[in-house]
C-alpha positions as CSV (number, residue, x, y, z in Angstrom):
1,X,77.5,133.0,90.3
2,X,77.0,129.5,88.8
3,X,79.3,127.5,86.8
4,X,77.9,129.2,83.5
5,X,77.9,133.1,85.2
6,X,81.3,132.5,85.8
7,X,82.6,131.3,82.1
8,X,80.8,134.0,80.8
9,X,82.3,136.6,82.5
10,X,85.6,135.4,81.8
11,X,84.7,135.0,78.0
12,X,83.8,138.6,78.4
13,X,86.9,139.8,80.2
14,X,89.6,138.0,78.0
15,X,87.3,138.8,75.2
16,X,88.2,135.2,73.7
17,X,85.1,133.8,73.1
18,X,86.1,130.0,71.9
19,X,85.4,126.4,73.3
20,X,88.4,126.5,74.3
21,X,87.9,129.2,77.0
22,X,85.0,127.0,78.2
23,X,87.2,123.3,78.1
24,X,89.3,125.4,80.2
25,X,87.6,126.9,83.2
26,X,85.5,123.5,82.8
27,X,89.0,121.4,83.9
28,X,90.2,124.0,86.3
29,X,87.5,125.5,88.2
30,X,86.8,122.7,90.9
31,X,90.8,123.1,91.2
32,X,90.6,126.9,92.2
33,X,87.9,126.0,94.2
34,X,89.5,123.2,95.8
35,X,93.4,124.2,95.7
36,X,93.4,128.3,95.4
37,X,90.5,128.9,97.9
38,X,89.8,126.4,99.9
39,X,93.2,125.0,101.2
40,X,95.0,128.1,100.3
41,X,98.9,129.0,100.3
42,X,98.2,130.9,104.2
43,X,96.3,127.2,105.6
44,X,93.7,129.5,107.2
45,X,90.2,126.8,107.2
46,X,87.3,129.0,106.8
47,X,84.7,129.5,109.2
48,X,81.9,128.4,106.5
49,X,83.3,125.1,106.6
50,X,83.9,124.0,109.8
51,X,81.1,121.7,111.0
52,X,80.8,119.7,113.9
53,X,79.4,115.9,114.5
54,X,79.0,113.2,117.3
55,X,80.3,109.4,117.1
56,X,78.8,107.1,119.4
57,X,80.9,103.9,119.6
58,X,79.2,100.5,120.0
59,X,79.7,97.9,122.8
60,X,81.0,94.4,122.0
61,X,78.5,92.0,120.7
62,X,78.4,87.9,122.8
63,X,75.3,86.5,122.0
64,X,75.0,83.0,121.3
65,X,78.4,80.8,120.9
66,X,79.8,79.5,117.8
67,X,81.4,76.6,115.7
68,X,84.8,77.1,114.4
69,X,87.0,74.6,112.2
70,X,91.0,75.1,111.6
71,X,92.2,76.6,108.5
72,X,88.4,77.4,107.6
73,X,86.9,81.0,106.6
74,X,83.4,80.1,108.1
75,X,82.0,80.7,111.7
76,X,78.8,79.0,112.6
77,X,76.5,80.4,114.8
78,X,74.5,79.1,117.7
79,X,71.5,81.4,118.5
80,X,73.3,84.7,117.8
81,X,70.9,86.5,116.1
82,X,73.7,88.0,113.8
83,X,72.7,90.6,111.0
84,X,74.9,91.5,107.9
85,X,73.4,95.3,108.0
86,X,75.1,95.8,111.8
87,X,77.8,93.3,112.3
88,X,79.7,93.3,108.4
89,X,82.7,94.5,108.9
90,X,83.6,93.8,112.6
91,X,86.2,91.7,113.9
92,X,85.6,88.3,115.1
93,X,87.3,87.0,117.7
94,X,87.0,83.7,120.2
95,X,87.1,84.5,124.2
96,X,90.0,81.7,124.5
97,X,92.1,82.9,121.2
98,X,94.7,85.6,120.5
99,X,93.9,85.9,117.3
100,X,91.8,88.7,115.8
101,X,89.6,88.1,111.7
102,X,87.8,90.6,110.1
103,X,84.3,89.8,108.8
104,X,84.2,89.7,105.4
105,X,80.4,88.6,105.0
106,X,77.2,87.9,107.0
107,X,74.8,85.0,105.9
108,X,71.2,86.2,108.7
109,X,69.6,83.1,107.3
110,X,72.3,80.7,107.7
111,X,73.8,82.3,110.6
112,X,77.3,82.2,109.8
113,X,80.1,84.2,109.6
114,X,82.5,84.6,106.5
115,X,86.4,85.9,107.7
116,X,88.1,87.5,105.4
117,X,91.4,85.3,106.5
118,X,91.0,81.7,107.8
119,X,90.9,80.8,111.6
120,X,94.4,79.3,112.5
121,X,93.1,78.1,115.9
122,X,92.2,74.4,116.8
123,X,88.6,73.1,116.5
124,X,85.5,74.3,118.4
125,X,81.9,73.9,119.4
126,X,79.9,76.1,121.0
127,X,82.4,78.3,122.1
128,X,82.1,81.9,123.5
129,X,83.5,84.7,121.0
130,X,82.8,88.5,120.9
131,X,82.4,90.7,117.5
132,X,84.2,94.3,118.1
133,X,83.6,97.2,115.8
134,X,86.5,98.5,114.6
135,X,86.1,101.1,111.8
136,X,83.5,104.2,112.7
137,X,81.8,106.2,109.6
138,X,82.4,110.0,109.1
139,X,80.3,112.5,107.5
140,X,80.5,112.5,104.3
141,X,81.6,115.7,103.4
142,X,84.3,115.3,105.9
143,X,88.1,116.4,104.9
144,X,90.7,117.2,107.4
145,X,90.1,116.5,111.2
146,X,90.3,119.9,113.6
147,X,89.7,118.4,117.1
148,X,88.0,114.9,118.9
149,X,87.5,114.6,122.5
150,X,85.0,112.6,124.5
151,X,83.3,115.1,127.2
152,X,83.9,113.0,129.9
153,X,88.4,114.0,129.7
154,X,89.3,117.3,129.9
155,X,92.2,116.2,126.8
156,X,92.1,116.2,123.4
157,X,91.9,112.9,121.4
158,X,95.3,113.1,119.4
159,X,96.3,111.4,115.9
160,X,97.7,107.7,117.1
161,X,100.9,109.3,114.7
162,X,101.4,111.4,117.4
163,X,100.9,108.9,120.8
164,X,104.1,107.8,121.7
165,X,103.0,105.4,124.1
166,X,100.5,103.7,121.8
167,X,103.2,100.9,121.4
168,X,102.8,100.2,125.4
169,X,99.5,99.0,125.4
170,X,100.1,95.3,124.1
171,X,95.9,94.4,123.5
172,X,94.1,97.7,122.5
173,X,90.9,95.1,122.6
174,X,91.1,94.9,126.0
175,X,91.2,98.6,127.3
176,X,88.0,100.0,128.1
177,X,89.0,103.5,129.6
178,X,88.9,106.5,128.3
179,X,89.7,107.0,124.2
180,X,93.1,108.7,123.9
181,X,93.6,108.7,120.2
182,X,92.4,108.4,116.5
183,X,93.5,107.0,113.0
184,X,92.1,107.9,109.5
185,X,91.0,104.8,108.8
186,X,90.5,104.9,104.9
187,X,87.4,104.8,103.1
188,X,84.3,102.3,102.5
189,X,82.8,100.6,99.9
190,X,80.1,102.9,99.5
191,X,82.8,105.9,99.5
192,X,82.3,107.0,103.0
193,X,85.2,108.4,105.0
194,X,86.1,106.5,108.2
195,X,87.8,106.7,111.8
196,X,89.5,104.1,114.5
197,X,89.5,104.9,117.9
198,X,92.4,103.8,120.3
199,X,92.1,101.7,122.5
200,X,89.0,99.7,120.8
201,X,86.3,100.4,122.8
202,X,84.2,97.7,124.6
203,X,81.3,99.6,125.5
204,X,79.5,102.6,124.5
205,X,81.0,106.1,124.2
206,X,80.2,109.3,122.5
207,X,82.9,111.6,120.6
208,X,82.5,114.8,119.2
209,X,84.6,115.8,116.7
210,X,85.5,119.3,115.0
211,X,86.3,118.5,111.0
212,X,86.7,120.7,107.7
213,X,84.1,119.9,105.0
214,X,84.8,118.9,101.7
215,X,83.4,121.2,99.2
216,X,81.0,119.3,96.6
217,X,82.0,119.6,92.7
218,X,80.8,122.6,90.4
219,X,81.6,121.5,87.9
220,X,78.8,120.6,86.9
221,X,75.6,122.6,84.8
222,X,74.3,125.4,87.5
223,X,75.9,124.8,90.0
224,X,77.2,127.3,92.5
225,X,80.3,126.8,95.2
226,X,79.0,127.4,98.5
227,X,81.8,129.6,99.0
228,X,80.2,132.9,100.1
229,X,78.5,135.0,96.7
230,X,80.5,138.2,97.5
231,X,83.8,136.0,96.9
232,X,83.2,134.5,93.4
233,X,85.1,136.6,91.5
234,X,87.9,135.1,93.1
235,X,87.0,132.4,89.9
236,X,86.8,134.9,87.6
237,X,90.0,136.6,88.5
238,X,92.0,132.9,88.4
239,X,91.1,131.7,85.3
240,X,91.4,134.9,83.5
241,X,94.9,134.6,84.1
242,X,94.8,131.3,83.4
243,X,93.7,132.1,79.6
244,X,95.7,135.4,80.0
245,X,98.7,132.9,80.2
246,X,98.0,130.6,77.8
247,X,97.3,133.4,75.1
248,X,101.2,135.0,76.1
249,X,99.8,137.5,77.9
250,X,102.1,137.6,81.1
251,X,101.1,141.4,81.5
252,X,97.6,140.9,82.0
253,X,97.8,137.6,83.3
254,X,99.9,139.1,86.5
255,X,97.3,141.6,86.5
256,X,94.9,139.2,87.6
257,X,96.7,137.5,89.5
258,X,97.2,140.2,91.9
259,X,93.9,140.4,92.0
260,X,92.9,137.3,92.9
261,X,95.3,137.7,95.7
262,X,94.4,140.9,96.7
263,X,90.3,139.5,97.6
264,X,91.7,136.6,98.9
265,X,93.7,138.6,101.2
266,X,90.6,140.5,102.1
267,X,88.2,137.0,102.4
268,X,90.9,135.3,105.0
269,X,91.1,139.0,106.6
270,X,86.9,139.1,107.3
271,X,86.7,135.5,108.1
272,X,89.0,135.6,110.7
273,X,87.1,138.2,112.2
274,X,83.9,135.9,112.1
275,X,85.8,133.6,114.0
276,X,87.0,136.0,116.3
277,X,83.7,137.5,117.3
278,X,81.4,133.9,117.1
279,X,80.4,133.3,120.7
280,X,79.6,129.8,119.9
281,X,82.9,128.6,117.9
282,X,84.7,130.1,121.1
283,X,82.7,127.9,123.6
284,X,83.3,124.9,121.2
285,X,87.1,125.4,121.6
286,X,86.7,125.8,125.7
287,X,84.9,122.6,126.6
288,X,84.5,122.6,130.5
289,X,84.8,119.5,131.9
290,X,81.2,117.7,133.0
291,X,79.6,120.6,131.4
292,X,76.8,119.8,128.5
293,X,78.2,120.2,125.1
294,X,77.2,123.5,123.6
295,X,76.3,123.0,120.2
296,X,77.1,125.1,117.0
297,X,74.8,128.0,115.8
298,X,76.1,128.1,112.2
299,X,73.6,130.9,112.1
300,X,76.3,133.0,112.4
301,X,78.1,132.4,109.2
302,X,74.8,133.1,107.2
303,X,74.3,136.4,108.9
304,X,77.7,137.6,108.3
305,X,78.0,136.1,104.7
C-alpha cells in the first residue's frame, strides 16, 4: 500500500471523507511508521532493518613540512601535496607541539591549511607535522549502532560512555593498537551520520559494524514504507483510531487500537523467528577469531517477507 492506498482506506473505514482525514494521516503517518512500528513499546529491531557495513580507517598523513606563525589560523605548506576533498576536516598537528587544530579549510592551489582555532605555539619553518582523521562517515540510513568489532580482537568495540578506563590513556593520538571503543560523533555538513574511534588510529584498520537503518519518509506522493506489504494495515489500523479519537469516538477508536496491537504482536512474533532460523545473522553474531568475515545474505528477509 502507498501513501494514497493507505488514506483511502482509512476514509473508507471511518467513513469521513474530508481534507481533514487526509491533513491528518499526512502529519502522522511517518510518526506510526517511525514511533509505533519501527522503534516500538517491546524495543524488538526488525530483522528487515538490520544491515551491515565496513569502515576502513586511514593512516596519518607527513608529507612535506610546513610554516606556522603564532596566534595565526593559516599553515603553509612545503611540498605536501594536500587536497581539500581528502584532508578537510582532519586535525593538524606539529611533531614538536601538544597541541591539536581542526582543519577548517583546504586551499590545493595555495597549499595551505585554514584551522578552525589559531596555533598558540611559537614560530616555525619547515617543520614536520602530521594530519589525523578523526571523524569516520556512516551510512546514510544509519540509526542506532548494534555491534563494531575489528576481526583481528575476539571483543566487541563498546560505546567510549561505557570504557571506564578511557580516562587512563592520556594521548589517544598516540596509541596505535587495537580500537577498543566508539563515539557517535554527530552529523556533517552534507547530513551524513558519523563515528570516532578510540584510540585515534595511526594506521589503517577495518571495522565492521552491525547498525539499524533509518526508514526513509512516506510521506510523500506514492510512496510505500519498506516495512513488509503484509503489515501495512498496521497504518490503517493507527490512524483510524487516530480520527476515531478525534471524532469522540473512544469505542471504536479502542477497537482499533487493539488491533493495531494485536498484528503488531503477530509481526514482532514472525520476525523473531526469521532471526531465529537465519543461518547467516547467527554467524554474524559468532565471529571466530582469524576467521574471514561472513557476509550477510539479506536474501533471507525477502524470501520470508
Amino acid at each position: 500500500m502507498n501513501r494514497e492506498d493507505i488514506i483511502l482506506a482509512v476514509k473508507n473505514y471511518t467513513n469521513v471523507s474530508t481534507d481533514e482525514v487526509t491533513t491528518v494521516c499526512q502529519n502522522h503517518i511517518d510518526l506510526i511508521q517511525d514511533n509505533e512500528i519501527a522503534s516500538n513499546v517491546y524495543n524488538h529491531d526488525f530483522s528487515f532493518l538490520t544491515d551491515y557495513a565496513e569502515i576502513n580507517t586511514t593512516p596519518i598523513y607527513d608529507t612535506g613540512t610546513v610554516d606556522v606563525t603564532q596566534d595565526s589560523t593559516t599553515v603553509v605548506g612545503n611540498a605536501t601535496a594536500w587536497a581539500v576533498a581528502t584532508h578537510n576536516g582532519w586535525y593538524f598537528k606539529l611533531d614538536d607541539d601538544d597541541e591539536y587544530y581542526e582543519i577548517s579549510n583546504i586551499d590545493n592551489a595555495l597549499q595551505t591549511i585554514t584551522l578552525s582555532s589559531a596555533y598558540i605555539g611559537d614560530n616555525a619553518a619547515a617543520a614536520k607535522y602530521k594530519l589525523y582523521k578523526i571523524n569516520y562517515n556512516l551510512p546514510t540510513d544509519f540509526k542506532k549502532m548494534k555491534w563494531a568489532k575489528q576481526i583481528v580482537s575476539p571483543n566487541m568495540l563498546v560505546p567510549l560512555s561505557e570504557m571506564t578506563m578511557a580516562a587512563n590513556y592520556t594521548n589517544e593520538f598516540s596509541y596505535s593498537g587495537n580500537i577498543m571503543a566508539y563515539i557517535l560523533s554527530g552529523i556533517n555538513s552534507s547530513n551524513t551520520p558519523q563515528v570516532r574511534f578510540y584510540p585515534i588510529q595511526t594506521d589503517r584498520k577495518r571495522v565492521y559494524i552491525c547498525y539499524v537503518k533509518r526508514l526513509p519518509s512516506i510521506n510523500t506522493t506514492g510512496a510505500i514504507s519498506k516495512i513488509p506489504t503484509q503489515w501495512h494495515m498496521l497504518f490503517v489500523y493507527k490512524l483510524n483510531e487516530i480520527i476515531f479519537d478525534m471524532h469522540d469516538m473512544p469505542n471504536k477508536a479502542l477497537k482499533e487500537a487493539q488491533k493495531f496491537e494485536r498484528m503488531l504482536q503477530s509481526f514482532i512474533k514472525e520476525d523473531k523467528q526469521i532471526l531465529k532460523d537465519s543461518v547467516d545473522v547467527m554467524q554474524d553474531q559468532f565471529i571466530i577469531h582469524g576467521s574471514t568475515f561472513p557476509r550477510l545474505n539479506t536474501s533471507h528477509y525477502s524470501n520470508r517477507y
